[in-house]
N, C-alpha and C positions, 0 to 999 in steps of 0.2 A: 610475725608473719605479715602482718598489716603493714609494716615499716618496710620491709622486702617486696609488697605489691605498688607502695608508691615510689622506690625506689627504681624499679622497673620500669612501671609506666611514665616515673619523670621522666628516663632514659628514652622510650620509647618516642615520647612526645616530641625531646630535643633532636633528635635524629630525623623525624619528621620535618619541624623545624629546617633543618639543615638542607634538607633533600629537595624544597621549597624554596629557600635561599637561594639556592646552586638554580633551580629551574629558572627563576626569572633574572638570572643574571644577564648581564647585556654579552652581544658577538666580542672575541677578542678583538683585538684591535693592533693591527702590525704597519709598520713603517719605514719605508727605506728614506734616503736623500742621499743621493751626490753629487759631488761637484762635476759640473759640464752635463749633466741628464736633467736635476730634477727633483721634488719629492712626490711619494707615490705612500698611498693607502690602499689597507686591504682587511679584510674578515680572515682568511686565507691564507697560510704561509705560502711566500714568493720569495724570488729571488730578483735583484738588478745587475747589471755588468755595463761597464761604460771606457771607452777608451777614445779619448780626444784630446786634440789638442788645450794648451790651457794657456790663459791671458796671466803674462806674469811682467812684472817691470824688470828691463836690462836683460833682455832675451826672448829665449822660444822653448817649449816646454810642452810634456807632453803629461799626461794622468792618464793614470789606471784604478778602476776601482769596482769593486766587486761586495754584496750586501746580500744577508739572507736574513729574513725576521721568521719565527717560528713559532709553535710552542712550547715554551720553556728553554728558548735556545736561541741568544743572533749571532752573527755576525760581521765583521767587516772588517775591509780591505782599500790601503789606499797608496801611492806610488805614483810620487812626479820627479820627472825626469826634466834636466835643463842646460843648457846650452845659454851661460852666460854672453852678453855678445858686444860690452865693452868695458872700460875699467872704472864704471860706476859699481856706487852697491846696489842691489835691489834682489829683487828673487818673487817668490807668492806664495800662497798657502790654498791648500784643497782640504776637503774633509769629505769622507764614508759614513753615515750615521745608519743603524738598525737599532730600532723598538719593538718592543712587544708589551702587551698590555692583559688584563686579565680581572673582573670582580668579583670571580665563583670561585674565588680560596673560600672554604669552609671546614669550620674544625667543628669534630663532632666530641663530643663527651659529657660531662657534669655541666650543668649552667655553670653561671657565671663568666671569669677570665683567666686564663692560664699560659704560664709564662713557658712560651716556645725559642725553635732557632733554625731559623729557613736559612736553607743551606746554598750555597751560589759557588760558582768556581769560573774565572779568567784567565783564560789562556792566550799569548799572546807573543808575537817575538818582531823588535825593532831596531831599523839600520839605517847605516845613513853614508853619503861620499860625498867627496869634494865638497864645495865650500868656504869659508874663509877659517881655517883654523883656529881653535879655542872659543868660538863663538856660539853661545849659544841657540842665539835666532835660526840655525841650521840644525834644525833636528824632527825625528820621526815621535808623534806626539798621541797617546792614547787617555780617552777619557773611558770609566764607566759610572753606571751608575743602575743601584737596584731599589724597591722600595715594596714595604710589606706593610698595609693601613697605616700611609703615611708616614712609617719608618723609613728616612733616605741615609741611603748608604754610599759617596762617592768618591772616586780617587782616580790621580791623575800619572801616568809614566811620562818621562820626556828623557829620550836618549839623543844627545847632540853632538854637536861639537865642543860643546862647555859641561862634558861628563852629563850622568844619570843622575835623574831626579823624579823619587814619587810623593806624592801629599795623598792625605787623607786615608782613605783605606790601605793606600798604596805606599804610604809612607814608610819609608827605611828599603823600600826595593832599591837593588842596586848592581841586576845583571840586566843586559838588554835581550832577554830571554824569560816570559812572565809565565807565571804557574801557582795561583794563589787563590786560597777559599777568603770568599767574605760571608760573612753570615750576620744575621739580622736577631738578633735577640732582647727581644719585647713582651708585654703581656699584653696577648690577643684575644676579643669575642669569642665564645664559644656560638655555633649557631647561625653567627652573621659571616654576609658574606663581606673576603674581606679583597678591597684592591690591590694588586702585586705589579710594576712594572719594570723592567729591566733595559736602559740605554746603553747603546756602543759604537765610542768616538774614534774615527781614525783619521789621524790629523798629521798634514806634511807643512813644514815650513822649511826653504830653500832658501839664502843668503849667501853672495860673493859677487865677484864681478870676474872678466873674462882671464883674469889669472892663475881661478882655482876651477877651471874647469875640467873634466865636467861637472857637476849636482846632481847627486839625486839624494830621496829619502825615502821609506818604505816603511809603513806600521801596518803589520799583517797580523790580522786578528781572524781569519777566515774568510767569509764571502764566496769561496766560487764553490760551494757545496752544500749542499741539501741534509749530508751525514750530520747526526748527532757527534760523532768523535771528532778531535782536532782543535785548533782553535776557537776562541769565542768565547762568549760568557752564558751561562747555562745554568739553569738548575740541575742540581748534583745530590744523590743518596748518601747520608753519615752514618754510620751504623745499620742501615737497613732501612732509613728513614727520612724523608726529604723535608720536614721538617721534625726536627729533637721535641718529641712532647714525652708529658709524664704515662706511667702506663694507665690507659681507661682512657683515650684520649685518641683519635685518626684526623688527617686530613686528606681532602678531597678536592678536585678541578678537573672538570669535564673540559672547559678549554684547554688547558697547560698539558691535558693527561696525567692527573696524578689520581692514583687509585688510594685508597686505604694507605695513604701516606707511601707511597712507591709512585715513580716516577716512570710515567711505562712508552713514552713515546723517543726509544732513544734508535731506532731505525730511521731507514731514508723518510722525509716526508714528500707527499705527493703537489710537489711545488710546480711554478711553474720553468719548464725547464730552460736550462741555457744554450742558446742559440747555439748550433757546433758554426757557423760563418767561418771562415777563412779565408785570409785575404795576403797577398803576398804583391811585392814588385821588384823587377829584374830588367836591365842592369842599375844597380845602387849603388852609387851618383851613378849621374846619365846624360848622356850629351849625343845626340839631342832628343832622341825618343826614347823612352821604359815600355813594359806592356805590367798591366795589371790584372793579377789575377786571383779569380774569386771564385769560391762555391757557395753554392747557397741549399738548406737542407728539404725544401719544398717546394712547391710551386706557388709564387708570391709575387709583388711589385718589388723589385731590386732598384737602386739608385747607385751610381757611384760617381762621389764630386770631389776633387782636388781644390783644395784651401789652404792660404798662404800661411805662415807664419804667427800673424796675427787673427786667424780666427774667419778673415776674410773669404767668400766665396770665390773662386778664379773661374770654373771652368766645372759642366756637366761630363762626363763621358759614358755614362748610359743610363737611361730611366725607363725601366717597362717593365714585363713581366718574362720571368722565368723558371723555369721547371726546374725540378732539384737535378743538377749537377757541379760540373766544373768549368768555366767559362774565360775569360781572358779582354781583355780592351785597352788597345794602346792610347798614350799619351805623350804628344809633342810637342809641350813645353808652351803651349799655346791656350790663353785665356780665352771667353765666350766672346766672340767679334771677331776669333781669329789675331789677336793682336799677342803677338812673341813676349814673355814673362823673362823677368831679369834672371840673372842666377841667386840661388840662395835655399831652403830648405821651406817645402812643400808638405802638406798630406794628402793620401788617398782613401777617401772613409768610404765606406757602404753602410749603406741602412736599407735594413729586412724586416719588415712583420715587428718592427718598435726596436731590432737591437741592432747596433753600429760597431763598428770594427774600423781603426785607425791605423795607417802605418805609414811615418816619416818616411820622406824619397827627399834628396839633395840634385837640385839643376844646375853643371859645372858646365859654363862657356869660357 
């Protein structure tokens, strides 16, 4: 009887313990970067969106890229486009990164240490065009990477022109269509909290010259949703349990959402949202004037500036404020001073309230 009330109350005490742990854990901690934006920090699942032109050698090139950091969920999104423009090699590289971070994993049970298996799943699918055939250096290129108290877990896809290739966790992948659990299995603290964080690479690399054009490459791992389902790397339930422990045994994370070892934030999170902006231009090529047209979803400072090829400023065509609708501003081929621009392949970007919207226009004389 006396053996069953220390039993108990060791029980009791550890659970305390744990519940202690988890309170003074630090804010999660989330993170976007991409290329042509930026990196950005948050407490708070968010999301980035970025479409611009991009600086590449032996042409002109555009990126897309799209990033959500969550808990227990990122993803990311990256896509350049290019327009070799003579019979050198050269090409560029962009990258999409989202993290998340986390130090109130706690497992409750028996003192001591006990051997678990934090459950993860990546999902992902990579393509690629043009190019210089059989070459490697042209390909849509995915890193991840998880880590459960210093357990690192990481592997890399690369679908190209020189065939699929994964390393590490990723090793032996061999469609350009990803769908794979990794899992961490370690003996962890009972009690302590424990740090869990989860990286997600999305990486273009473009290579040819104006023979094999066009280029592009695409490694889409998510980004332009807030949804738990879809692309991305994620915490994921195995048996009823986000992480495999023995029975007498739960885990718990107040930032990630994980209850009694169940995973319970798999609905929208309350991010912040992606701009609806739209941006269109008409007639595409154009000789000699386009009109450019744009919505904007609130009343805000609107900008919209046309930029060359290389990244270059040319020309304002509206900066002020505007109320939420649909609106339009032509453009005649004409840089700030009034002085006439050659022909050759331009953008029209708008920036709103932090988010930008790009769209290639061609000046044919």
């Amino acid at each position: 009887m006396k053996l069953g009330k220390r039993l108990v109350g060791s029980m009791l005490v550890l659970v305390a313990v744990a519940l202690n742990a988890a309170a003074f854990a630090s804010p999660p901690q989330y993170l976007i970067n991409i290329a042509t934006l930026g990196e950005f920090y948050s407490s708070v699942p968010f999301r980035k969106d970025a479409s611009n032109p991009l600086s590449v050698g032996n042409g002109t090139a555009t990126f897309s890229g799209h990033a959500f950091a969550g808990p227990g969920w990122i993803s990311s999104y990256a896509r350049q486009d290019i327009q070799f423009s003579s019979g050198l090699s050269g090409g560029g590289g962009s990258t999409t990164r989202s993290r998340a971070q986390t130090d109130d994993f706690v497992i409750s049970g028996p003192p001591g240490s006990v051997t678990g298996t934090l459950h993860f799943r990546v999902k992902a699918a990579l393509a690629k065009g043009g190019g210089f055939d059989g070459n490697g250096a042209h390909q849509a290129h995915l890193d991840c990477t998880v880590s459960a108290n210093f357990n690192n877990y990481s592997g890399s896809l690369a679908v190209g022109n020189g065939g699929i290739s994964g390393t590490g966790t990723l090793a032996g992948w061999s469609s350009s269509t990803l769908d794979k659990a990794i899992d961490i299995t370690a003996s962890f603290p009972v009690g302590a909290p424990l740090l869990v964080y989860m990286v997600l690479d999305a990486v273009d690399f473009t290579y040819g010259n104006v023979f094999v054009n066009p280029g592009w490459v695409e490694t889409d791992a998510g980004g332009n949703s807030n949804q738990y389902g879809g692309a991305g790397l994620k915490l994921v339930e195995v048996g009823g349990q986000v992480m495999t422990l023995p029975p007498g045994y739960t885990l718990n994370s107040t930032n990630f959402g994980v209850v009694d070892n169940h995973f319970t934030v798999t609905s929208a999170v309350n991010d912040t949202p992606r701009s609806p902006l739209s941006l269109s231009v008409f007639p595409n090529p154009f000789n000699p004037r386009t009109t450019v047209k744009y919505t904007v979803p609130s009343r805000g400072v609107v900008a919209i500036d046309v930029y060359d090829a290389a990244g270059a400023h040319v020309a304002t065509l509206f900066h002020g404020e505007k109320n939420a609708g649909a609106y339009s501003v032509d453009w005649d081929g004409r840089a700030t001073g009034e002085a006439s621009v050659s022909s050759g392949v331009y953008f029209a970007r708008i920036s709103f309230n932090g988010s930008t919207e790009t769209k290639k226009m061609v000046l044919l004389k």
